[in-house]
C-alpha positions in Angstrom: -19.2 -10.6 30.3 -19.2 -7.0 31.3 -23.4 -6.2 30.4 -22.4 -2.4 30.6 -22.4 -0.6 27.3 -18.9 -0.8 25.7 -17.8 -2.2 29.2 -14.9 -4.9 28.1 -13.2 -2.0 26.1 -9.4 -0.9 27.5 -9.7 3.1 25.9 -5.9 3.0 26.7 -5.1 -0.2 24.6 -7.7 0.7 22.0 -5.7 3.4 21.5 -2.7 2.2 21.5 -3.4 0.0 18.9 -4.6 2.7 16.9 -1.6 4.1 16.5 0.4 0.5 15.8 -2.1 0.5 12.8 -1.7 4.5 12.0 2.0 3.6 12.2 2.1 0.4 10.2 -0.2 1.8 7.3 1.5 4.9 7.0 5.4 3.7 6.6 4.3 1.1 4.7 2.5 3.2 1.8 5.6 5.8 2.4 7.8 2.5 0.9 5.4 1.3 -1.0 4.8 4.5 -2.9 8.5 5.0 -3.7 9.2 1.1 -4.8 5.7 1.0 -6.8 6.5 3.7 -8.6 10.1 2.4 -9.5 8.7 -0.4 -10.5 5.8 1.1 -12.5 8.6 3.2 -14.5 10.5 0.4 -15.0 7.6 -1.5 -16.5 6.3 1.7 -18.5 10.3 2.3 -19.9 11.0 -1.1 -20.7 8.0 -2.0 -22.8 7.8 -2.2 -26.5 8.5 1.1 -28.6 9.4 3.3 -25.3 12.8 4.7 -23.7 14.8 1.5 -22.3 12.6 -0.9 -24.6 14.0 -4.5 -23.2 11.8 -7.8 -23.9 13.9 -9.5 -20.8 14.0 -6.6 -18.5 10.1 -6.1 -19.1 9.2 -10.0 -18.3 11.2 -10.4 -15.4 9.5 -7.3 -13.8 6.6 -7.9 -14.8 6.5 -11.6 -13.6 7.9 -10.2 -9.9 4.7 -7.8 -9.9 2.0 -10.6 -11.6 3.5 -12.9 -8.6 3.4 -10.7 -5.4 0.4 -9.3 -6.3 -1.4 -12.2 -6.8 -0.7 -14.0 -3.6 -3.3 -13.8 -1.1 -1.9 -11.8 2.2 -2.5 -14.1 4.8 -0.4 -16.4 2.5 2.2 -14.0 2.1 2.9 -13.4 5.8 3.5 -17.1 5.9 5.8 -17.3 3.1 7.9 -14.1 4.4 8.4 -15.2 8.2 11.9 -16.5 7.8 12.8 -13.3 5.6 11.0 -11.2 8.6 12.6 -12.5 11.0 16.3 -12.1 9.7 15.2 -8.3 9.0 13.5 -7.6 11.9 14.3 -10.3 14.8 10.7 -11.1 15.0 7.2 -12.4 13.9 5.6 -10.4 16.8 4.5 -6.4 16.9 4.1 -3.9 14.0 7.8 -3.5 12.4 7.1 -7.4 11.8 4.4 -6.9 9.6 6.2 -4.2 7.5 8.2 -6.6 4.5 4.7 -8.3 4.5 3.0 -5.2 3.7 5.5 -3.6 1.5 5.9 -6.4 -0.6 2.4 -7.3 -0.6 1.8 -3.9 -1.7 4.1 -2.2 -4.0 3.8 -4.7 -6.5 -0.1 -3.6 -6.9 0.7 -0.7 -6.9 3.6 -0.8 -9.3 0.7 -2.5 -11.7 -1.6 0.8 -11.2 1.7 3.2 -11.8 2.0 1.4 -15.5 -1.6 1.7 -16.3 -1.5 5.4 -15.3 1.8 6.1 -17.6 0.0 4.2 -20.2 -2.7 6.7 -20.3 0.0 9.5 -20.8 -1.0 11.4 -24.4 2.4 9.4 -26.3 2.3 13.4 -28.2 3.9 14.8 -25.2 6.7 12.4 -24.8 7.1 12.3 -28.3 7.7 16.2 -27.9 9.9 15.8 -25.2 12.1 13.2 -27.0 12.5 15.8 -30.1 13.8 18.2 -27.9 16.2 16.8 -26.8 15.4 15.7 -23.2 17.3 13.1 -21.3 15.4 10.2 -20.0 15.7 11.8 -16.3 14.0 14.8 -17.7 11.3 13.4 -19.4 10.4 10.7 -16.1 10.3 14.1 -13.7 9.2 16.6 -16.0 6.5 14.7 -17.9 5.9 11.2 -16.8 5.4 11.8 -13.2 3.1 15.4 -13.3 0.8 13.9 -16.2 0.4 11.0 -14.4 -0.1 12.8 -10.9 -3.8 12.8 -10.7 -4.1 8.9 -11.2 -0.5 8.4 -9.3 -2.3 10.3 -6.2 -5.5 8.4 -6.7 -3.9 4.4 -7.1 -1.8 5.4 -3.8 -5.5 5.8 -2.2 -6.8 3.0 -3.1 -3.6 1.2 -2.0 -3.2 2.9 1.4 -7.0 1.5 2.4 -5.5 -1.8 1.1 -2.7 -1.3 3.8 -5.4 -1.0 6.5 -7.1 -4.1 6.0 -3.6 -5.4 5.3 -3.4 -4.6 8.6 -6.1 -6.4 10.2 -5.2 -9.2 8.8 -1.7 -9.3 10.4 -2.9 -8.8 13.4 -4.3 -12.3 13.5 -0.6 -13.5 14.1 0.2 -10.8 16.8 2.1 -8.1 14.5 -0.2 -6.0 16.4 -2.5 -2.9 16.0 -6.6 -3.3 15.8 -6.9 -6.3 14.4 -4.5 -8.1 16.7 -6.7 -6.3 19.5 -10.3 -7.3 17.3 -9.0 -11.0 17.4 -7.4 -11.5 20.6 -8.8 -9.0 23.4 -12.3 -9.1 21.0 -13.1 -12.5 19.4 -11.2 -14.8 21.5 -13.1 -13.5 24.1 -16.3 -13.5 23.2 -16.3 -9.3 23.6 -18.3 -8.4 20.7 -17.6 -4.5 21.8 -14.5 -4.3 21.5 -14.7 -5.8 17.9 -17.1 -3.0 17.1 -14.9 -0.5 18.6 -12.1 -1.7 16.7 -14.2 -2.1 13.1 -15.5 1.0 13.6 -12.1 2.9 14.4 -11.0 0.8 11.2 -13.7 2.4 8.7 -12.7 5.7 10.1 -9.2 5.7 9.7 -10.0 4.3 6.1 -12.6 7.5 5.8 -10.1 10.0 6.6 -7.3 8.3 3.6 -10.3 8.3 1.2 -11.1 12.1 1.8 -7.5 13.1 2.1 -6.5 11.7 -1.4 -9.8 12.9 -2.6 -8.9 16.2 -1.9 -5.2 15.9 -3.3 -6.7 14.4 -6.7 -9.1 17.1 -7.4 -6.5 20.0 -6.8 -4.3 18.2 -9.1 -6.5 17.2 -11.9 -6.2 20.1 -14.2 -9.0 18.8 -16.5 
């Protein structure tokens, strides 16, 4: 081993796989904002007492979120590899890992979508619903801008989720840091580049945390 300081690290694949993991995290939360959401809607809606109140409707969506989001990641990747493979061709390099992390994703964060439009004040969509509004109306013009503060804030939490959803991936090649931490770093015995890699990791998850930080307290209007 290299005994110069941070001597076995490649700068040029370092990077490289920073911006697999940049580009993995950040389409993933894209789709995983925009099916959550649907699905946290559709949970909210179809409950008991609310606009598309449906006892069947509620279950079945409810089971497919209790399900996905309970199943360990590592697991998950497993399961999906025939259902990645037709989609993407491959079980190697970031677009691989993409219905892994979607799926493993917007399912928790479908679940944090429902508990925000449960914390909704029922006045105002009771007030909505006298006037007169349509169902459309009363998901863009109330649901979704109370909720925006918490909406902003799960999404957060979720996109660091992503990250180490990542890492983990990257044990089975779908690339990014944590297929660079494992292979080029711990099969190898180079404990630097594993440090490089963590550390890059934590920053990346620093700069989502202040970001969404910053989004949820220009929103929150308490």
């Amino acid at each position: 081993m290299d005994n110069d300081f941070l001597g076995n690290v490649d700068w040029d694949k370092m990077w490289q796989a920073t911006t697999e993991t940049l580009y993995m995290t950040a389409l993933s939360t894209v789709f995983t904002f925009v099916i959550g959401l649907a699905l946290g809607i559709l949970l909210f809606l179809s409950s008991p007492g609310q606009l598309w109140a449906n006892r069947f409707m509620n279950i079945v969506v409810g089971a497919f979120v209790n399900i996905f989001r309970s199943i360990p990641f590592i697991i998950l990747i497993i399961l999906l590899i025939p259902v990645t493979i037709f989609i993407v061709g491959t079980m190697r390099g970031p677009n691989a890992a993409l219905p892994a992390l979607i799926i493993g994703a917007a399912p928790f964060y479908g679940r944090m979508v429902l508990i925000a439009l449960q914390e909704i004040d029922k006045g105002v969509i009771e007030a909505a619903k006298s006037m007169g509004a349509k169902t459309s109306t009363i998901i863009f013009k109330v649901l979704l801008p109370e909720s925006m503060p918490a909406l902003v804030s799960g999404i957060t939490v979720t996109s660091i989720a992503l990250v180490g959803y990542t890492a983990m991936a990257g044990v089975i090649g779908a690339g990014g840091l944590g297929t660079l931490a494992f292979l080029d770093g711990f099969q190898r015995s180079r404990e630097d580049v594993v440090w490089v890699a963590t550390i890059l990791i934590l920053i990346i998850v620093f700069i989502i945390q202040f970001i969404g930080d910053f989004f949820v307290n220009k929103l929150d209007k308490r």
